[in-house]
C-alpha positions as CSV (number, residue, x, y, z in Angstrom):
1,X,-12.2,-16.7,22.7
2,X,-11.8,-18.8,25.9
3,X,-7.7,-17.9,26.1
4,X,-7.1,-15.8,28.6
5,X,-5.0,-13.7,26.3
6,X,-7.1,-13.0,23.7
7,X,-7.0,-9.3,22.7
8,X,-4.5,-8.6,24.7
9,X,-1.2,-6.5,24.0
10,X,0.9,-8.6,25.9
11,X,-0.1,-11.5,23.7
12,X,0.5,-9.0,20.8
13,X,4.0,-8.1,21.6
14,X,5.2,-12.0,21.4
15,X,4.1,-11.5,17.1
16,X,7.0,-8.5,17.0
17,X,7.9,-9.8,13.7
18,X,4.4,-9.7,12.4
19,X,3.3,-6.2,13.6
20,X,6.9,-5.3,12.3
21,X,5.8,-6.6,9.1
22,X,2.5,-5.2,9.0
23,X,3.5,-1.9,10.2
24,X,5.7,-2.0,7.3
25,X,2.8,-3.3,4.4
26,X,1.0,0.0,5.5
27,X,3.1,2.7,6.1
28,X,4.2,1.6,2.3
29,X,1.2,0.6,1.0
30,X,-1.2,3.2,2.1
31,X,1.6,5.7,1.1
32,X,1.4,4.5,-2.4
33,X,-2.5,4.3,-2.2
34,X,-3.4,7.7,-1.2
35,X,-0.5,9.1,-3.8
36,X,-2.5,8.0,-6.9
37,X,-6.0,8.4,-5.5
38,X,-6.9,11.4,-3.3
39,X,-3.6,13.4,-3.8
40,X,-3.9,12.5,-7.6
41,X,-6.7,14.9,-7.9
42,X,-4.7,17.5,-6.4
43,X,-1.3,16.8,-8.3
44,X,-3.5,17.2,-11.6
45,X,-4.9,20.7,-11.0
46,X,-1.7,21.9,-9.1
47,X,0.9,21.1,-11.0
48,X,0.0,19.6,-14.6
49,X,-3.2,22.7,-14.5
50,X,-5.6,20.3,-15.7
51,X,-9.6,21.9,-15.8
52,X,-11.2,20.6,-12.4
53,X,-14.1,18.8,-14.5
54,X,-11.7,16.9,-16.3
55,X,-9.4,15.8,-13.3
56,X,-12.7,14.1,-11.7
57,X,-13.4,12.5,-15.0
58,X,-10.4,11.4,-15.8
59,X,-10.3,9.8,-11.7
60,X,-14.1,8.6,-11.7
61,X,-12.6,6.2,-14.5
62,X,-9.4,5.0,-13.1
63,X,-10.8,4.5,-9.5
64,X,-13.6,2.2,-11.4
65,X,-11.6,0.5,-13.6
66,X,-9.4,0.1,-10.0
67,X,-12.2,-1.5,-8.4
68,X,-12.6,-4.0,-11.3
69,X,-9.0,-4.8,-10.8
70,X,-9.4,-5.7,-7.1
71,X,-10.5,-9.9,-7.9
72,X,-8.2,-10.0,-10.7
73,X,-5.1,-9.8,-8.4
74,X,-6.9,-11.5,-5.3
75,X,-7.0,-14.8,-7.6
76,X,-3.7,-13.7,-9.1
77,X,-2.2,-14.3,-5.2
78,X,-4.0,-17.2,-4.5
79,X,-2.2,-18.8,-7.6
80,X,1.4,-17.2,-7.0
81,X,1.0,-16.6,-2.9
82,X,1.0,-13.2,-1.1
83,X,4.7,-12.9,-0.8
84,X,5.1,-13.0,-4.4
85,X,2.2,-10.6,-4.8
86,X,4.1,-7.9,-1.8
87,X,7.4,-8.7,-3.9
88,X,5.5,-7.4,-7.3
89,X,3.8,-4.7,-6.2
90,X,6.7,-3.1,-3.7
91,X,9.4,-3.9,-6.6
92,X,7.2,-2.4,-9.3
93,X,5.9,1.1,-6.9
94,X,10.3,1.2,-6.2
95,X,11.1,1.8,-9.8
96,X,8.2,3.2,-10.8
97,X,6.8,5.9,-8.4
98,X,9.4,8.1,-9.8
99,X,9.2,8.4,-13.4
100,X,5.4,7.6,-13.0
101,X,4.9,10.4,-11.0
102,X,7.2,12.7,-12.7
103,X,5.5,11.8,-16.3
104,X,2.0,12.5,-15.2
105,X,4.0,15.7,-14.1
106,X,4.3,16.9,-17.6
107,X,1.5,15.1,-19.2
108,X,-0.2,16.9,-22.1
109,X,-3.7,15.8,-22.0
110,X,-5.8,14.0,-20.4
111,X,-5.7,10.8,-22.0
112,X,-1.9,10.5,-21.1
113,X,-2.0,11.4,-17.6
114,X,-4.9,8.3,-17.5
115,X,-3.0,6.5,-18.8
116,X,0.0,7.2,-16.2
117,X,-2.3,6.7,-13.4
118,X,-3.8,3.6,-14.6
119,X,-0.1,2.2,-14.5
120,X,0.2,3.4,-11.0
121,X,-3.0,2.2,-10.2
122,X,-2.2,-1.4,-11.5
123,X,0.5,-1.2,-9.7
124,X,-1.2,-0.4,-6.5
125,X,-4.0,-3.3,-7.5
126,X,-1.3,-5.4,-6.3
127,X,-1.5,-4.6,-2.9
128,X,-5.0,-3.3,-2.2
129,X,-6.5,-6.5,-3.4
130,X,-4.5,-8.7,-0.3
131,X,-4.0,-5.8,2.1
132,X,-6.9,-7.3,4.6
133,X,-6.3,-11.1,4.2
134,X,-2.0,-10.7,4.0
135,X,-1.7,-9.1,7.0
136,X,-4.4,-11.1,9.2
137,X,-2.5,-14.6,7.8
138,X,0.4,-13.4,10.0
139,X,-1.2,-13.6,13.2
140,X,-3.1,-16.6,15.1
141,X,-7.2,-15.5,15.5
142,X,-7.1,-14.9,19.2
143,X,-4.8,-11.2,18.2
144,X,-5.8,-11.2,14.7
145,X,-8.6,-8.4,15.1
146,X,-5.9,-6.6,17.6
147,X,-2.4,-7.1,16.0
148,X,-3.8,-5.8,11.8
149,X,-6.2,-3.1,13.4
150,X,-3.8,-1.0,15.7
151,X,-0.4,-1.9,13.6
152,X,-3.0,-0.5,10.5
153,X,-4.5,2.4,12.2
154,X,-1.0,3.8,13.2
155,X,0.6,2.7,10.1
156,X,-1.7,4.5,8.0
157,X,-2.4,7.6,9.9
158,X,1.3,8.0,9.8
159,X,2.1,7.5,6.2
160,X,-1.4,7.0,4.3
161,X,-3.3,9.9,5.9
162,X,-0.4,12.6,5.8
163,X,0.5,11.7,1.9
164,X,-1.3,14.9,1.1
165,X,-0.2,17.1,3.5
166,X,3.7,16.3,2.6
167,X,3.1,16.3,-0.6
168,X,1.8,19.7,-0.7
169,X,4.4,20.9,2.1
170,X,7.6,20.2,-0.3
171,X,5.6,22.1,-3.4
172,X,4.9,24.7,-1.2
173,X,9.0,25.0,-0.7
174,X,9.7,24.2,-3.9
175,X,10.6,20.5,-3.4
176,X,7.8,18.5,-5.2
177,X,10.0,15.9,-6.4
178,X,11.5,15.4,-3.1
179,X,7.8,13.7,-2.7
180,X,8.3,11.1,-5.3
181,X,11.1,9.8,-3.8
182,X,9.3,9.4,-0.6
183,X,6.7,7.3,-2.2
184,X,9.3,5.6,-3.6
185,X,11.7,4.9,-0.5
186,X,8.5,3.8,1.3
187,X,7.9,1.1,-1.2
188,X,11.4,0.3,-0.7
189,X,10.9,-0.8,3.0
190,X,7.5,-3.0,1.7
191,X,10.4,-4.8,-0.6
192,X,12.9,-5.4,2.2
193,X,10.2,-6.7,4.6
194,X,8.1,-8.8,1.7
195,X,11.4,-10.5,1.0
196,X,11.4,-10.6,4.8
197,X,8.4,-12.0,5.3
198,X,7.8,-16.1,5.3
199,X,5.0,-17.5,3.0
200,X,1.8,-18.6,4.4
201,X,0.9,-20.9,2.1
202,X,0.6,-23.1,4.4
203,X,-2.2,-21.9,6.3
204,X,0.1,-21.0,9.2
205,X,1.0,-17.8,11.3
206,X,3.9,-16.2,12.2
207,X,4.8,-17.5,16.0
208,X,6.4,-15.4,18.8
209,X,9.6,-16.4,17.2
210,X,8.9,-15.6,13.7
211,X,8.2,-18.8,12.2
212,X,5.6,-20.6,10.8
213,X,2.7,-22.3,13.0
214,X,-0.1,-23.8,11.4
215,X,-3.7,-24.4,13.1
């Protein structure tokens, strides 16, 4: 608090490689987030023609049994480290937001296209349980608040917040698939830059050079 560039953006910009990498975490991320929550509902009336009563039944329960997942992978990172965790999720949402999302596509009943999401929502479990902690380990506290709130709010109104609306764009021209491998490019980019990414294990940051500081 007493540094004379606290909160600034000039401070900011010597983390590049940390917004880089949290720019990255949510455009991905958030992306993969939205695609098997709110669009989900959506995708299920639209295109499998699932009754509206059952699509929220079928999402009250995933999204609760989601929520139960949350400190299941938050202890699974602190054991394995959030690299590892951004490795697993971003490798698991590249190969599988495509037949995932296809699958529930064609889904019969209910129980099967539950089943489907549940997969994508373990999937995204992964993630959503470090998103907060993952990103602010990256910078030092006086731009932490700064560097993960405005590389998050852009990040996610870019990708997170228009998921529906290009999702529904390419059905609209009769290139719905085109979607999955969106999701799936995005989660691509989270691999490169998790592999990327140093491992903060050590209590550090990420310095203006990129390496690891600790306090």
């Amino acid at each position: 608090m007493h540094r004379k560039e606290a909160g600034s953006i000039t401070s900011l910009l010597r983390h590049r490689r940390a917004l880089i990498i949290v720019l990255a975490f949510t455009a991905g991320g958030s992306l993969f987030f939205y695609t098997f929550t709110t669009l989900m509902q959506k995708y299920l009336v639209n295109t499998v023609k699932m009754d509206p009563r059952t699509v929220s039944t079928v999402m009250t329960v995933a999204l609760i049994l989601f929520m139960l997942l949350q400190p299941v992978f938050g202890t699974l990172s602190d054991r394995i480290g959030r690299r590892n965790n951004m490795i697993l999720f971003s490798g698991l949402a590249t190969v599988g937001s495509v037949p995932l999302l296809t699958m529930i596509g064609v889904a019969t009943n209910a129980f099967a296209a539950f089943a489907l999401i549940m997969a994508g929502l373990v999937i995204a479990a992964l993630y959503t349980s470090i998103s907060g902690v993952v990103k602010a380990e990256l910078f030092p506290a006086e731009v932490r608040a700064l560097g993960v709130g405005l590389s998050y709010a852009i990040a996610n109104a870019m990708f997170g917040g228009t998921a529906e609306y290009v999702a529904l764009w390419l059905k609209s021209v009769g290139h719905e698939s085109l979607f999955f491998w969106y999701v799936a490019g995005m989660a691509a980019l989270v691999l490169a830059v998790s592999v990327w990414m140093p491992d903060t294990r050590t209590k550090g940051y990420l310095d203006g050079s990129g390496q690891i500081e600790t306090d």
